[in-house]
C-alpha positions as CSV (number, residue, x, y, z in Angstrom):
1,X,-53.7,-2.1,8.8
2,X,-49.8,-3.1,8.0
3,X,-50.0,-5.4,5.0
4,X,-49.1,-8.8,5.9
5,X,-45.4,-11.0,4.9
6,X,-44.3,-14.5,4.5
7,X,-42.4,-14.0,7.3
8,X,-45.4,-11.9,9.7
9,X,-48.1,-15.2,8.3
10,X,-45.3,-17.5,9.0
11,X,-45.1,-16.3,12.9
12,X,-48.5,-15.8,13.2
13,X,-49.0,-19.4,12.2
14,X,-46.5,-20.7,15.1
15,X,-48.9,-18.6,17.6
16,X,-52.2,-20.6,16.7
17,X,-50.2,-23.4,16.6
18,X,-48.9,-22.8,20.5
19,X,-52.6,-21.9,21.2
20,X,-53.8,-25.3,19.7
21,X,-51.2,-27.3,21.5
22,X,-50.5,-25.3,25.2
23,X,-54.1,-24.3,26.3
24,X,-56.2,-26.3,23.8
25,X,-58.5,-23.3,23.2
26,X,-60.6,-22.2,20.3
27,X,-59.4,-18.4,19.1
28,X,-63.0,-17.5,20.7
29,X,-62.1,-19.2,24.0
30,X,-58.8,-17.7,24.3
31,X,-59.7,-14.4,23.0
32,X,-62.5,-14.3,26.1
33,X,-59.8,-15.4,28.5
34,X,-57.8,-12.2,27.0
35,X,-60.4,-9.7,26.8
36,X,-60.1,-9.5,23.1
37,X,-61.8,-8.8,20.4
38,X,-62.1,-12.5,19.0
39,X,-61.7,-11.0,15.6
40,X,-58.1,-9.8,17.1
41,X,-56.7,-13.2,17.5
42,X,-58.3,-14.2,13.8
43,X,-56.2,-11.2,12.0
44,X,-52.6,-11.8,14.9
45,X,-52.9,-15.2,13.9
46,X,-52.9,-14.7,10.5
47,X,-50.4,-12.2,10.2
48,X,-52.7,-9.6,9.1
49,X,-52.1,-7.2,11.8
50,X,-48.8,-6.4,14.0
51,X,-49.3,-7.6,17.8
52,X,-48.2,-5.0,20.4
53,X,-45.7,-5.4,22.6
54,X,-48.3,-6.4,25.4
55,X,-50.4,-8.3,23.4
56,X,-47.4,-10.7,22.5
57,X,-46.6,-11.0,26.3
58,X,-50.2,-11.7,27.1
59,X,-50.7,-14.2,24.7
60,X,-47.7,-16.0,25.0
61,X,-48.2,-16.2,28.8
62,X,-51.3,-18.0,28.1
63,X,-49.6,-20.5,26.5
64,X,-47.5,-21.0,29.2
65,X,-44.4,-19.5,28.1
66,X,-41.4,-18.2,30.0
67,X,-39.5,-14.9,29.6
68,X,-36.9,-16.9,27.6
69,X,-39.6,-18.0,25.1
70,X,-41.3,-14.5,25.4
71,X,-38.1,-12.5,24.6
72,X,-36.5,-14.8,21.5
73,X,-40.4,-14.4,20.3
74,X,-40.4,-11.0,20.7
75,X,-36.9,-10.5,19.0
76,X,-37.9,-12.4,15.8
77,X,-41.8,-10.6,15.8
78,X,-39.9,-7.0,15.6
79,X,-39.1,-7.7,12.1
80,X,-42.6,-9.8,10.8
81,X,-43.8,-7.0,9.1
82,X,-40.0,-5.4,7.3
83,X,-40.5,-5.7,2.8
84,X,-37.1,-7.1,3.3
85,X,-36.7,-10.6,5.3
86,X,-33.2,-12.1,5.2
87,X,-33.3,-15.6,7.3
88,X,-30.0,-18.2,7.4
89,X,-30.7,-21.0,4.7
90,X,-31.6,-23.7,7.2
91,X,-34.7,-21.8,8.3
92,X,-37.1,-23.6,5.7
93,X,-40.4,-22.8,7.6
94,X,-40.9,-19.6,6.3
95,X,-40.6,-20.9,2.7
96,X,-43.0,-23.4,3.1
97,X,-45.2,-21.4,4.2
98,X,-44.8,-18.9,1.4
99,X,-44.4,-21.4,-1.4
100,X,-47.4,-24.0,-0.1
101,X,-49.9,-20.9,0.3
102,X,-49.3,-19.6,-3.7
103,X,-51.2,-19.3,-6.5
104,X,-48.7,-19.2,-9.1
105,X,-44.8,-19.6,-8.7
106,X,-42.9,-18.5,-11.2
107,X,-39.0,-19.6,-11.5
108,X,-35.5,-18.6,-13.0
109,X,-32.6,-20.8,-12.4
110,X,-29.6,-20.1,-14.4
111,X,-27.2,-22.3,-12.6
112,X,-29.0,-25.7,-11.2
113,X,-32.3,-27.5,-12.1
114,X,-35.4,-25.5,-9.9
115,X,-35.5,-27.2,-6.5
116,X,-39.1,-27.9,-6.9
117,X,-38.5,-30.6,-10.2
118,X,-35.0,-31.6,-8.8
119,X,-34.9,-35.7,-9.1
120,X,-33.9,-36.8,-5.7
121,X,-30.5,-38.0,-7.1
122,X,-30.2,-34.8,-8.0
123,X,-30.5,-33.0,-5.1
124,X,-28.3,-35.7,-3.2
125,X,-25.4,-34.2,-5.8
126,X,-26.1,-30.5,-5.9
127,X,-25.7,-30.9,-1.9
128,X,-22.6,-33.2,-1.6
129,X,-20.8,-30.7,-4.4
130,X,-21.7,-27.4,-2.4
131,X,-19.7,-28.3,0.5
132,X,-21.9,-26.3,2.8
133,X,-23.9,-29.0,4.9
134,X,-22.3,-31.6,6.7
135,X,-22.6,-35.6,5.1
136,X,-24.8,-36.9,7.7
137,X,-27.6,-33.7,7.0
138,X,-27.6,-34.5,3.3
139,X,-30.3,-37.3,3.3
140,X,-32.8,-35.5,5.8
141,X,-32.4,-32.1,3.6
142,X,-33.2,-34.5,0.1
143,X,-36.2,-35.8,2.0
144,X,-37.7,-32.2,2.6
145,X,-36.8,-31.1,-0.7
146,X,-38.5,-34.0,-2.2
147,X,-41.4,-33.3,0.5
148,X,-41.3,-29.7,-0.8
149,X,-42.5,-31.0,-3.8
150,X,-46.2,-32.6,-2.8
151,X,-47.4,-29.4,-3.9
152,X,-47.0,-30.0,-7.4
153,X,-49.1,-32.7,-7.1
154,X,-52.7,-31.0,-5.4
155,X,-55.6,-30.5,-6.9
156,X,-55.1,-27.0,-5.9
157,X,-51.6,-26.8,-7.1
158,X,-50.1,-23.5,-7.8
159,X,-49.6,-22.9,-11.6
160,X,-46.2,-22.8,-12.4
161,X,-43.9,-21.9,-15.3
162,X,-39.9,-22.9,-14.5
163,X,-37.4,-21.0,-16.5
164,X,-34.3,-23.2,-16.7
165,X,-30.7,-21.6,-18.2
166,X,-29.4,-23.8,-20.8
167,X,-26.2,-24.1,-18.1
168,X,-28.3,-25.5,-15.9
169,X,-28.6,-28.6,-18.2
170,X,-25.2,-28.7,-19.2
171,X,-23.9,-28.7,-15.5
172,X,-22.8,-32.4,-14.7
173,X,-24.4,-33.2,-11.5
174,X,-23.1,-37.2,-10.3
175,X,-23.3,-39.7,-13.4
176,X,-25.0,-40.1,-16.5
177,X,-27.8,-41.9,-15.8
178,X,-28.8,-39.2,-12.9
179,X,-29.1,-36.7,-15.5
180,X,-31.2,-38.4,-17.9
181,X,-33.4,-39.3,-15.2
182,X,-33.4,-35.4,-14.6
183,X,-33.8,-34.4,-18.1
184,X,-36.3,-37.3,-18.1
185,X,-38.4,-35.6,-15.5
186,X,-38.7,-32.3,-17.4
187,X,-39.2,-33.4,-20.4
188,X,-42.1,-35.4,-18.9
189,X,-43.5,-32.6,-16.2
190,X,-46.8,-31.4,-16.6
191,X,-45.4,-27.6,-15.8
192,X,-44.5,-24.8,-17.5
193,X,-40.2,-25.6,-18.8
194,X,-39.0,-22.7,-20.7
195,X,-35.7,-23.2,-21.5
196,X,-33.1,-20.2,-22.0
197,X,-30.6,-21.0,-25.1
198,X,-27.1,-21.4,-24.5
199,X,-26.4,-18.4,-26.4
200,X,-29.0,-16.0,-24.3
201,X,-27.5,-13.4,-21.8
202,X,-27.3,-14.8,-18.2
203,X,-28.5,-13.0,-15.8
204,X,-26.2,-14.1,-12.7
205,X,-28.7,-14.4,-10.1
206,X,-32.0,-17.6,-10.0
207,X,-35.6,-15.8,-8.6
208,X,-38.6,-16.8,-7.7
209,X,-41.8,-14.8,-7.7
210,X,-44.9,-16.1,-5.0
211,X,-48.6,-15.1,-5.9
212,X,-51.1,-14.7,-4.0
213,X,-55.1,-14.3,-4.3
214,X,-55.4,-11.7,-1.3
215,X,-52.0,-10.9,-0.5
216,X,-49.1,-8.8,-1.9
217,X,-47.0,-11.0,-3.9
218,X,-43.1,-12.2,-2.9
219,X,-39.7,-12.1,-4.7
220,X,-37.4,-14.9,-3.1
221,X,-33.7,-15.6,-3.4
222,X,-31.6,-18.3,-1.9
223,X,-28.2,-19.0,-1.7
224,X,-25.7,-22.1,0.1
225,X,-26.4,-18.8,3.5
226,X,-29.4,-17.0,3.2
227,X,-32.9,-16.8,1.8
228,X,-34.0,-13.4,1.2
229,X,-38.2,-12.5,0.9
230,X,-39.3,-8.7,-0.7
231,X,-42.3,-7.8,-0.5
232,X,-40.9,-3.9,-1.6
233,X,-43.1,-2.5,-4.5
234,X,-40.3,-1.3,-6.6
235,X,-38.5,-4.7,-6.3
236,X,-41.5,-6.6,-7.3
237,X,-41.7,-3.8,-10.5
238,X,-38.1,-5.4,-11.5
239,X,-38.4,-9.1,-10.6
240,X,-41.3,-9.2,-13.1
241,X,-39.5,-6.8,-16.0
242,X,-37.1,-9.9,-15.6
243,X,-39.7,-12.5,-16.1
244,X,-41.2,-10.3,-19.3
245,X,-37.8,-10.3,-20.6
246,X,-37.2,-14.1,-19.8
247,X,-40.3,-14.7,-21.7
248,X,-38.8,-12.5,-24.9
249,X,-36.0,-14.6,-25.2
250,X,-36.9,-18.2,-23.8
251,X,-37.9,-21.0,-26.0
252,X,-41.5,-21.4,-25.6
253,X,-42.6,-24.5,-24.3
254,X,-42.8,-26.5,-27.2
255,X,-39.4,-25.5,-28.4
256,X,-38.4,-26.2,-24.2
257,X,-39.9,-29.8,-24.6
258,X,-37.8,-30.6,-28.4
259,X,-34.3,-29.3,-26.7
260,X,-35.3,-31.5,-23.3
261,X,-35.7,-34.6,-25.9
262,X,-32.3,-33.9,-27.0
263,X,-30.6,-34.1,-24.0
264,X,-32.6,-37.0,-23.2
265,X,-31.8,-38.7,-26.2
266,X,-28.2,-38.0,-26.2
267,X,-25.7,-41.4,-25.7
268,X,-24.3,-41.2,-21.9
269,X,-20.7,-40.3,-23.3
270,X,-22.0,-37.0,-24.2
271,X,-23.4,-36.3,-21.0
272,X,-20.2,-37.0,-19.5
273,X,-18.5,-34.5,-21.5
274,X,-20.9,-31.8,-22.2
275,X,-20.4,-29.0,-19.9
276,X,-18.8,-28.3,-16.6
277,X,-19.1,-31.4,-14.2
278,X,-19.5,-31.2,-10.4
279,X,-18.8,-35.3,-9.3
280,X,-19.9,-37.3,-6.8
């Protein structure tokens, strides 16, 4: 069997969703109706398994789907199963997915607080200052990032360690009182902060790693155009020699927590002036 992607679970996840609302059938029910195996739509539905050609066309059918539907479907299911998933940045679905569904994230930003403990007056800033997305999208897109962040806050949350770049901290996002509000909320998060020193190497490029209990684990990039998902063995090898060596040179978290207090505690002039600023 083809081992499963974000991207194959995430499409596999819009088909029971289309079975749910366009025929209202249970997987059994439909899978009668088919001719299946009912343990065939279980493992299609999942992502576990790669749906033929036909299958697709029979299933979507069922759902009442036309040969529009059937064919952009199709297009995008060609490439559920690739180690290498590149998506435009506005598709967030597949991220969700991936990132809600973990067992442990692990993070390295080395130019911006982690999106995932971004205040939401942070996030408003970061978005204005990129330029990419127009004025009117900016609230929505702060509303789903702060949405994003409800998983922090199960019972079942993920566990988490955030490495942070001492340039992230030093970047001037809006005013002063924004950032200690941001500082504030990692000084006080109940997650993993490992802060980088200043004087560290840099490596140019943030990472994420997604774990999972019974599936093969994720490497994730993002930038202002694309997110990009691996699931190739040899990239995973080198995302977490990255993380090892992160966790040779990072503060640990105690020493994280004493250099958060001291941006925290520093008078607003010096906020204003310490480090490259990117203005409202």
């Amino acid at each position: 069997m083809t081992a499963s992607t974000a991207y194959s679970r995430d499409l596999g996840d819009e088909l029971r969703r289309l079975r749910e609302t366009c025929t209202g059938l249970s997987g059994n029910r439909l899978a009668v109706k088919l001719g299946w195996d009912p343990s065939k739509i279980s493992t299609v539905e999942h992502g576990k398994a790669r749906a033929s050609e036909v299958d697709l066309i029979q299933y979507l059918s069922m759902c009442g789907k036309d040969i529009d539907f059937v064919n952009d479907f199709r297009r995008r299911y060609q490439y559920a199963f690739d180690e290498y998933i590149v998506q435009v940045s506005d598709e967030l679905r597949t991220v969700i997915m991936a990132e809600s569904t973990s067992t442990a994230i692990t993070s390295y930003s080395p130019q911006s607080i982690p999106g995932l403990v971004q205040t939401p007056e942070y996030a408003d800033g970061l978005y204005r200052m990129t330029g990419q997305v127009t004025e009117a999208r900016i609230p929505a897109l702060v509303q789903f990032r702060t949405e994003r962040q409800r998983i922090l806050r199960r019972h079942d949350r993920p566990a988490c360690v955030f490495y942070i770049h001492e340039h992230a901290l030093q970047l001037q996002v809006g005013s002063s009182e924004i950032m200690e509000d941001q500082y504030a909320r990692l000084l006080f998060d109940t997650h993993i902060i490992r802060i980088v020193s200043a004087d560290a190497p840099l490596a140019a490029s943030s990472c994420v790693l997604w774990e999972y209990e019974k599936a093969r684990p994720i490497a994730f990039s993002e930038s202002d155009l694309t997110n990009v998902f691996v699931q190739d063995p040899g990239a995973i090898a080198r995302t977490r020699l990255l993380f090892d060596r992160l966790d040779q040179v990072a503060l640990d978290a105690e020493q994280s927590r004493s250099k958060l207090a001291e941006y925290v505690s520093r008078p607003r002039g010096d906020h204003d002036d310490s480090g490259p600023h990117l203005a409202y």
